[in-house]
C-alpha positions in Angstrom: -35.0 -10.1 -22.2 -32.8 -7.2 -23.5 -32.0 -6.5 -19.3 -30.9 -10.1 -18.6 -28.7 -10.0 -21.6 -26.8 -7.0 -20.5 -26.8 -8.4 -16.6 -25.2 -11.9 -17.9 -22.6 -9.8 -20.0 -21.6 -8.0 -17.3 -21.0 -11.0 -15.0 -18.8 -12.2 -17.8 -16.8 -9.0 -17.9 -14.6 -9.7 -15.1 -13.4 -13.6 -15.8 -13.5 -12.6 -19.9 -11.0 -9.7 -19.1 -8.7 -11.6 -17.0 -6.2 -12.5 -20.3 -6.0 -8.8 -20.7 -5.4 -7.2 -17.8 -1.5 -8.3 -17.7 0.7 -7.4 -20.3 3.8 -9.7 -21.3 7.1 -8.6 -22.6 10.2 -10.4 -23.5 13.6 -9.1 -23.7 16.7 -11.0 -25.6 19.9 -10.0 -26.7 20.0 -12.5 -29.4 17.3 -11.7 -31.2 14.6 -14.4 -30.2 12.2 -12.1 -28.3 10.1 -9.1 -29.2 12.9 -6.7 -28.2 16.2 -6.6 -27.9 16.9 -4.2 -25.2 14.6 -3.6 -21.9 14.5 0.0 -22.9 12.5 -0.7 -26.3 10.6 -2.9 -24.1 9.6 0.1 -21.4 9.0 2.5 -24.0 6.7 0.2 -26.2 4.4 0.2 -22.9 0.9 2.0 -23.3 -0.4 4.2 -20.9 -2.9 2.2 -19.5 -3.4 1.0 -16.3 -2.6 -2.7 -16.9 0.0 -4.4 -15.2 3.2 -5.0 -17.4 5.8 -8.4 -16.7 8.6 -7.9 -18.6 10.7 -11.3 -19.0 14.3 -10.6 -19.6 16.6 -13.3 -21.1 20.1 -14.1 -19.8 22.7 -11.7 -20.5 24.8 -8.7 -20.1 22.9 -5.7 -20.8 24.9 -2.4 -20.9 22.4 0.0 -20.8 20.3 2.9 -18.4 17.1 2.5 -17.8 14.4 5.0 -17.6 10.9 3.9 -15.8 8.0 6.3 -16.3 4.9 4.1 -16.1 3.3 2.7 -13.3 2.9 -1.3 -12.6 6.2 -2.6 -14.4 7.8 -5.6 -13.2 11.5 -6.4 -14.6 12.0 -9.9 -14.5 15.1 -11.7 -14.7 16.4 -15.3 -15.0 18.4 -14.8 -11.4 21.0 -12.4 -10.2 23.7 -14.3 -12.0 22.2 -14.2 -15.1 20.8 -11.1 -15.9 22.8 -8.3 -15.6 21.8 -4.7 -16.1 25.3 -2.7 -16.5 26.4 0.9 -16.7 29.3 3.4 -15.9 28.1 6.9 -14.7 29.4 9.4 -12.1 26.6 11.4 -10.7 28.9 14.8 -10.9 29.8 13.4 -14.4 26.5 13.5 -15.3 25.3 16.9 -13.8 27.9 18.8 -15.6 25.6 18.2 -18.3 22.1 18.0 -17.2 19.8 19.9 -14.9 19.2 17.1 -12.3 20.0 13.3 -11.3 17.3 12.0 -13.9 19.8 9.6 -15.9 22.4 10.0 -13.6 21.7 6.1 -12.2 21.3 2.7 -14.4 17.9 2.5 -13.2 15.5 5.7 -12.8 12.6 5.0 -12.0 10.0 7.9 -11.9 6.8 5.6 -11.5 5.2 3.6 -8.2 4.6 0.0 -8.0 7.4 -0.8 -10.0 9.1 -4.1 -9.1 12.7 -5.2 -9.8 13.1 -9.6 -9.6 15.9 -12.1 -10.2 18.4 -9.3 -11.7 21.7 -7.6 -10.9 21.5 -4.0 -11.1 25.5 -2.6 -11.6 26.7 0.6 -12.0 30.7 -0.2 -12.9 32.7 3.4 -12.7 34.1 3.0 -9.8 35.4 -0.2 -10.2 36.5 0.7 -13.9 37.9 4.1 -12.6 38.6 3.7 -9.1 36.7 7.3 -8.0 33.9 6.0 -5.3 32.5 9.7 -5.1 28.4 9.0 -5.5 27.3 6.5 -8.3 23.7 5.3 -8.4 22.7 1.7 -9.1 19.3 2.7 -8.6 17.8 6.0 -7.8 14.1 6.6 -7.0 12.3 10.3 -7.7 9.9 12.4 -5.9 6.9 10.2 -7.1 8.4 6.6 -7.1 6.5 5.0 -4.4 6.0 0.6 -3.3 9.0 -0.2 -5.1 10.3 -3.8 -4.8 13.5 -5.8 -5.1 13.8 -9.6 -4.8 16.4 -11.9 -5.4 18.5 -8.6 -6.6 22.2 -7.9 -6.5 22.2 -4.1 -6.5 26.3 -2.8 -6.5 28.0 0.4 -7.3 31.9 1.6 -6.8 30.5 4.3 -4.6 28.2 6.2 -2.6 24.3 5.7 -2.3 24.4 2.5 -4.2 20.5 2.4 -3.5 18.7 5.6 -3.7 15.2 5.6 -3.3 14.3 9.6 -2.3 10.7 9.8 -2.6 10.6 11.5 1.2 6.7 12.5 1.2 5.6 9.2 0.6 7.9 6.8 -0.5 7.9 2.9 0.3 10.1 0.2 -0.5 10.5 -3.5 0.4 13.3 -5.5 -0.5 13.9 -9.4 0.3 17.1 -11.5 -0.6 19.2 -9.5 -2.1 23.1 -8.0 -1.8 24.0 -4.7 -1.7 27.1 -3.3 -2.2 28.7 0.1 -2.2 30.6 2.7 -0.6 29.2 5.3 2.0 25.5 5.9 2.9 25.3 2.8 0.2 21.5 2.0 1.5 20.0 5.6 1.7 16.2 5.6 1.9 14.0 8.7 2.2 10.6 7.5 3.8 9.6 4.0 5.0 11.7 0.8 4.0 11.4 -2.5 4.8 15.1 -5.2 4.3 14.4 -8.9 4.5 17.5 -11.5 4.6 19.9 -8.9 3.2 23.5 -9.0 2.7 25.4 -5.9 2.6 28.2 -5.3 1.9 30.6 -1.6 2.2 33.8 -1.5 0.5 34.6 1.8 2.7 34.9 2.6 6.4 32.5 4.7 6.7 28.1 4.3 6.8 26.9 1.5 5.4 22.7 2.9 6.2 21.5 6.2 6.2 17.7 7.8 6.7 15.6 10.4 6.1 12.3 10.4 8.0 11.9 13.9 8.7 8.3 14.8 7.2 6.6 12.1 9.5 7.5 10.8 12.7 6.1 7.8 11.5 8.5 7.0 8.6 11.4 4.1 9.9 14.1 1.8 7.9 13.8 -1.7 8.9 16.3 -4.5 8.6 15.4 -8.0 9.8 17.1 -11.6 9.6 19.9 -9.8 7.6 23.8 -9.9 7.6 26.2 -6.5 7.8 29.6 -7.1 6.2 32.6 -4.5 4.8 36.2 -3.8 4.6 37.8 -3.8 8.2 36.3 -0.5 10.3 33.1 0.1 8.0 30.4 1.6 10.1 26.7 0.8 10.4 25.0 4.1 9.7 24.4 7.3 10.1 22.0 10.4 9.4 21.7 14.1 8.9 17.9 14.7 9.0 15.6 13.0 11.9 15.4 9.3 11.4 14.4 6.1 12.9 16.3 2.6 12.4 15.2 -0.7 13.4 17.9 -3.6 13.3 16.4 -6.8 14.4 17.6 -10.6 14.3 20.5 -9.8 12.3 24.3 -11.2 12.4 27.5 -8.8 12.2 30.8 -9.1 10.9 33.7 -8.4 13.3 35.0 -6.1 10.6 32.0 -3.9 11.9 33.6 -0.7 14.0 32.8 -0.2 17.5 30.8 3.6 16.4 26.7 3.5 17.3 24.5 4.6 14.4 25.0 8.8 14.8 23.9 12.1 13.7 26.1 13.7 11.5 26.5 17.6 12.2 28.9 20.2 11.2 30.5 21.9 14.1 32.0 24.4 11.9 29.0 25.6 10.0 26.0 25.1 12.0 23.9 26.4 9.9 23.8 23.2 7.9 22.5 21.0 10.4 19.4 19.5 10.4 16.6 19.0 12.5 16.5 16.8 15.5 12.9 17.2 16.7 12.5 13.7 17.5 16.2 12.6 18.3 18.1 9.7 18.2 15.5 6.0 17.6 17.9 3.6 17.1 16.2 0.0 17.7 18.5 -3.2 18.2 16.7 -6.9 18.8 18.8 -10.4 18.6 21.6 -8.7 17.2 24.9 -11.0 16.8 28.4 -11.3 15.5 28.8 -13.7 13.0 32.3 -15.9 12.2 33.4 -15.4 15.9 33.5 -17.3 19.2 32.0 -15.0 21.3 28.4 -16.1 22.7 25.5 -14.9 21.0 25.3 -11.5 23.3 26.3 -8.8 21.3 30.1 -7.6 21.3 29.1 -4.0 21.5 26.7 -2.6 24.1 24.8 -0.1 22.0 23.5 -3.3 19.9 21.6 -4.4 23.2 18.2 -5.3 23.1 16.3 -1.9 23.0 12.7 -2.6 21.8 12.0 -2.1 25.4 12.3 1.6 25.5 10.0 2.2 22.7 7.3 4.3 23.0 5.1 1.2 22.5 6.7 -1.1 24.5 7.6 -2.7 21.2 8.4 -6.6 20.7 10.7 -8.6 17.7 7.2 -10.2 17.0 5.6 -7.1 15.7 8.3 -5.8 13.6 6.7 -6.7 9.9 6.4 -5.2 6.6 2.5 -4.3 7.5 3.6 -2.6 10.4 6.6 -1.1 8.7 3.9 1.0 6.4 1.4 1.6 9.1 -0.6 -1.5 6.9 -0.8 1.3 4.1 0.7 -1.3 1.9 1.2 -5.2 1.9 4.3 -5.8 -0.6 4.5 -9.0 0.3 1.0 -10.3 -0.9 1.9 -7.6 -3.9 4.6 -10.0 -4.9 3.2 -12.9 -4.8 0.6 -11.9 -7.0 3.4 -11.2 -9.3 4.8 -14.4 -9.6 1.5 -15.8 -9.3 1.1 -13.5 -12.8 4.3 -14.8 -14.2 3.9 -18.4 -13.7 0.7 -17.7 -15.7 2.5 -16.2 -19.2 1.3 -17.3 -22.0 
């Protein structure tokens, strides 16, 4: 008897510990939720291993944000809503500190951290008008499946979107804007861009990648849209890298310059690598707000996929195959609004 007691309670175990295995939050300026800044909210967090959804309220919140813990997802009410604001200059900050932890609004220092309905702001250039580097986000050596949906993410400067975890790192972001200055979306490792706006307020790179530890790592932009000041550029890169640009629409603003290595013909000794050269991948591309047919108005944004080692089609480009199916972000967020439909 004692042995079918202790089978039947284990058979409950798993549907018993279903209300506890998510932990809500709630963030509100005012005063009507348990905190009132997502910070207190972040560091209230136990370490455990549960997942955290942390419901943020409408509003203007002028603060930096420091992620540490695994399995947090920031929710807001919609990119117009909730805003997440701050004023820092990277150099600014490391005349102070030992490193770029704190130098963005959001550090993250954790994995499988996710980022909904928000806009994520870092204002000194646009108070100051100095566009030298200013994180919106910026991602450390361990921050790895990081997601963004339905996220404005905008800075007055460089590397607006700064996710640097080059060993392992892997990010997937769906319907979102991004704005910035140069190398404003600047991904070290795999990353994966769904209907995607960007946007560069300079004429200079608006992607940049580093994939030089694995041949393997790629940035991937589908069914997205390119726009800037007249002459921007679309990317660039200093280490080995490989971009994949496919069924996406460019603005005529968009200079006539192919995706390029930077080097420094001056001081060699500062260029990278190129052990794998130049993998720059172009499907369906076209020019939006213009007259032209669909063929695209530049040559190097020709259908490519062709030349791939792999004999590659538009139809295989996915976020599975982006990560080599070592990660499925989109089931991964599903589950999490699945998870927040269900707050209590």
């Amino acid at each position: 008897m004692r042995n079918l007691i202790f089978i039947f309670v284990v058979l409950l175990l798993p549907h018993s510990s279903q209300a506890s295995e998510v932990l809500y939050l709630s963030v509100a300026q005012d005063g009507s939720a348990q905190f009132q800044t997502i910070q207190a909210a972040l560091d209230s967090l136990p370490t455990t291993e549960q997942q955290a959804i942390i419901q943020i309220k409408p509003g203007i919140y002028q603060e930096k944000l420091y992620l540490t813990r695994d399995k947090v997802a920031l929710v807001g009410q919609g990119r117009t809503q909730t805003i997440i604001q701050y004023a820092e200059l990277r150099t600014n900050w490391l005349a102070s500190h030992p490193d770029d932890w704190g130098s963005a609004v959001v550090n993250i220092r954790a994995s499988d951290i996710a980022l909904l309905g928000l806009t994520i702001k870092n204002s000194y250039g646009e108070l100051t008008g100095d566009h030298e580097h200013q994180f919106a986000i910026r991602g450390f050596e361990n921050a790895s499946r990081i997601i963004t949906d339905d996220c404005a993410i905008i800075a007055g400067g460089a590397d607006t979107l700064s996710l640097w975890n080059k060993t392992d790192g892997m990010y997937y972001h769906r319907n979102c804007y991004i704005e910035g200055h140069t190398d404003m979306v600047c991904p070290r490792g795999w990353a994966y861009f769904d209907n995607v706006t960007f946007y560069n307020q300079k004429a200079y790179a608006t992607l940049w990648h580093d994939g030089e530890l694995d041949p393997a790592q790629k940035l991937v932009v589908v069914n997205s849209h390119f726009d800037g000041v007249p002459g921007f550029l679309l990317g660039r890169r200093h280490y080995d890298a490989q971009f994949y640009l496919i069924n996406n629409s460019y603005s005529p603003n968009m200079a006539d310059r192919p995706i390029f290595r930077h080097t420094y013909p001056e001081q060699p000794e500062r260029d990278r690598a190129n052990l794998w050269g130049d993998r720059y991948y172009f499907s369906q591309a076209v020019f939006s707000q213009s007259a032209e047919s669909s063929a695209p108005r530049y040559p190097w944004l020709a259908d490519n996929l062709a030349t791939h080692p792999a004999n590659l089609s538009a139809a295989q480009i996915s976020a599975q195959w982006t990560f080599d199916g070592r990660w499925d972000p989109e089931a991964e967020l599903a589950r999490l609004y699945q998870l927040q439909e269900q707050q209590p």
